[in-house]
ZAMARGU-4260 file (C-alpha; in steps of 0.2 Angstrom, whole numbers, plus 5000, padded with zeros to 4 digits):
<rodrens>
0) 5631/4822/5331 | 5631/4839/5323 | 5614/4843/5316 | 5622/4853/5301 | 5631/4837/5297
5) 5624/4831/5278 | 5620/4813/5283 | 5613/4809/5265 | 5630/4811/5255 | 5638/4798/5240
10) 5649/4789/5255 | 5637/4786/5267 | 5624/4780/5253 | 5638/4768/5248 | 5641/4761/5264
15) 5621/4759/5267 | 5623/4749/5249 | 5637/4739/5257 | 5625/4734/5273 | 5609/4731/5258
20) 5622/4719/5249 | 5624/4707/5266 | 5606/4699/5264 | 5609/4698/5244 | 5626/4689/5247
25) 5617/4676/5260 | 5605/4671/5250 | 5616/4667/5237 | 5629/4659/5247 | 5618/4647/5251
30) 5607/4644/5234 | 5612/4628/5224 | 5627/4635/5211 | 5628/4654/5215 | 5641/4651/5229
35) 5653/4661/5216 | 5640/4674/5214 | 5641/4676/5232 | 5660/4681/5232 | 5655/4693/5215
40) 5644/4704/5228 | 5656/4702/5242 | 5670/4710/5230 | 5657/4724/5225 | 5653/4726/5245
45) 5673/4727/5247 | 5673/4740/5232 | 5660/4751/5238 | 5669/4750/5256 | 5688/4760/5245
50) 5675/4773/5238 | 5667/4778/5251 | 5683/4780/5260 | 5691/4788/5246 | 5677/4799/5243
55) 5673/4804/5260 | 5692/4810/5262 | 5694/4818/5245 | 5678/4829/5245 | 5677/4831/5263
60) 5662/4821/5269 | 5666/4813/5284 | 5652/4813/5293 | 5647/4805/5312 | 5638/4794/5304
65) 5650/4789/5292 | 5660/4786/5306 | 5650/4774/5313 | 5641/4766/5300 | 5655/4762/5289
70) 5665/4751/5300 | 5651/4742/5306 | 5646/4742/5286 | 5663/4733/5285 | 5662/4721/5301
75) 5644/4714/5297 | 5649/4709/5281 | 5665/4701/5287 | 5659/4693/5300 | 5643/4686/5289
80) 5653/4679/5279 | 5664/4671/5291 | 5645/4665/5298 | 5643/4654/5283 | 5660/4647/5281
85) 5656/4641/5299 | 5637/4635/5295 | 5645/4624/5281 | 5661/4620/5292 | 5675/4627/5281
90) 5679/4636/5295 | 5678/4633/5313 | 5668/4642/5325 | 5684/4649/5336 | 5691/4662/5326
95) 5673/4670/5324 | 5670/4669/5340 | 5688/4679/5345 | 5681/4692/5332 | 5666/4694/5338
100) 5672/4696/5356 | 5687/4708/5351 | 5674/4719/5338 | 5661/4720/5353 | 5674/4726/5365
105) 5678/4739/5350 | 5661/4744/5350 | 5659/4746/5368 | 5677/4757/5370 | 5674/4764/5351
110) 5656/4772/5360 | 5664/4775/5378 | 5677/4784/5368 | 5664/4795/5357 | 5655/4799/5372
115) 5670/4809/5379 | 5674/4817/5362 | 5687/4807/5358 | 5691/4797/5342 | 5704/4784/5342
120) 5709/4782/5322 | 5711/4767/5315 | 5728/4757/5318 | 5739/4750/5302 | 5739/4735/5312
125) 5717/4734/5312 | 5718/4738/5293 | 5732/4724/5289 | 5723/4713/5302 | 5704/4716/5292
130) 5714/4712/5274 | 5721/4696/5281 | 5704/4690/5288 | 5696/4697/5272 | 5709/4686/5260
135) 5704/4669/5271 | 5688/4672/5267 | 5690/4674/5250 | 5701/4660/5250 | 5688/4649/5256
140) 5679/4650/5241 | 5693/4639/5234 | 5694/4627/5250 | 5693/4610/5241 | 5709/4616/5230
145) 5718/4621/5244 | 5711/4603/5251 | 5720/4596/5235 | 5738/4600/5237 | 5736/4598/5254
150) 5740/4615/5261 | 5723/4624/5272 | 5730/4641/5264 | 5711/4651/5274 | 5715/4640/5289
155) 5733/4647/5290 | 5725/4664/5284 | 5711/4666/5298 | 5722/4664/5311 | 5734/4675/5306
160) 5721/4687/5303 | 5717/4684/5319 | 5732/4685/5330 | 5736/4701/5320 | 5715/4710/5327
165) 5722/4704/5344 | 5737/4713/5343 | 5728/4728/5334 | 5715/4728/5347 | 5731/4727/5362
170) 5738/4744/5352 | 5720/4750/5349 | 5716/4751/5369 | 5733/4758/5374 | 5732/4771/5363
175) 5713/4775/5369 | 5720/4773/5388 | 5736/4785/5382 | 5722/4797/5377 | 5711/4796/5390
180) 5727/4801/5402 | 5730/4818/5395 | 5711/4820/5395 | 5710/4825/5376
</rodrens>
C-alpha cells in the first residue's frame, strides 16, 4: 500500500459507515416491529455504497484500502442479511453457503492477485450478479405477500442471483488466469 495514500478520505469514511450500519441493521432485524427499520438502514448502507464509488471516481480517491474495504463493506452486509433471512428460514441455507464459498475463493484470488500487483476490475456480470442477490433480499422483506399470490418472487431471485456470481466468478478467474499469462 502506498504510504502517501490518504486513507482517511469522504469514501473510505463511508464505506467504514457502511461496515458500523451491519450491527445496527441486526439488531433491528431481529427486534419485535423494526423489521422494516432494518431494510431503512440496509437502503442507507446500499446508498453510502453509490457514493463512495461515485465519489472516489470523480475526485480521485481510490485508495488501496478503498479497494479493499469497500467490496468486503458491500459482501458483509449482503451476506448478513442473507444470514438472517436463513435464521428465520425465509431463505434456505444453500444459496448462502454457494456465496460464501464463491466470495472466499474471491478473497483468496482477489489477495493472490494483489500480491503480484495485479488488479482484476470488477465484471458487469459480478455487478448484475450483486443487484440480483441484493433485489432477493429486499424482496424478502415482503415474503408473506409473495406467499399470497403464490409466486416465491426472492426464491426465484436468489437463485438467479446465484447462478449469475457463479458465472461472474467463472469469467472473473479466466480473466485473472488471462492475466497472469502475460505476466502483467
Amino acid at each position: 500500500m502506498d504510504k502517501n495514500q490518504k486513507i482517511w478520505n469522504v469514501p473510505n469514511v463511508l464505506t467504514m459507515i457502511r461496515m458500523a450500519l451491519i450491527p445496527v441493521f441486526w439488531v433491528l432485524f431481529f427486534k419485535e416491529g423494526c423489521r422494516y427499520w432494518a431494510l431503512a438502514v440496509y437502503v442507507i448502507a446500499s446508498l453510502t455504497d453509490l457514493a463512495d464509488g461515485y465519489i472516489a471516481r470523480k475526485y480521485n480517491l481510490i485508495t488501496d484500502f478503498g479497494k479493499l474495504m469497500d467490496p468486503l463493506a458491500d459482501k458483509l452486509m449482503v451476506i448478513s442479511m442473507m444470514l438472517a433471512w436463513v435464521i428465520v428460514g425465509v431463505l434456505p441455507v444453500l444459496p448462502l453457503a454457494i456465496l460464501l464459498l464463491k466470495e472466499l475463493l474471491m478473497v483468496i484470488g482477489g489477495a493472490v492477485m494483489l500480491k503480484k500487483k495485479i488488479v482484476v476490475y470488477a465484471e458487469k456480470m459480478g455487478k448484475y450478479a450483486q443487484l440480483m442477490v441484493v433485489l432477493s433480499l429486499i424482496a424478502c422483506f415482503f415474503h408473506e405477500f409473495f406467499a399470497k399470490v403464490g409466486v416465491p418472487v426472492h426464491l426465484i431471485l436468489i437463485w438467479v442471483g446465484v447462478a449469475m456470481a457463479l458465472m461472474a466468478l467463472g469469467f472473473y478467474a479466466a480473466r485473472a488466469i488471462q492475466r497472469l499469462k502475460k505476466g502483467e
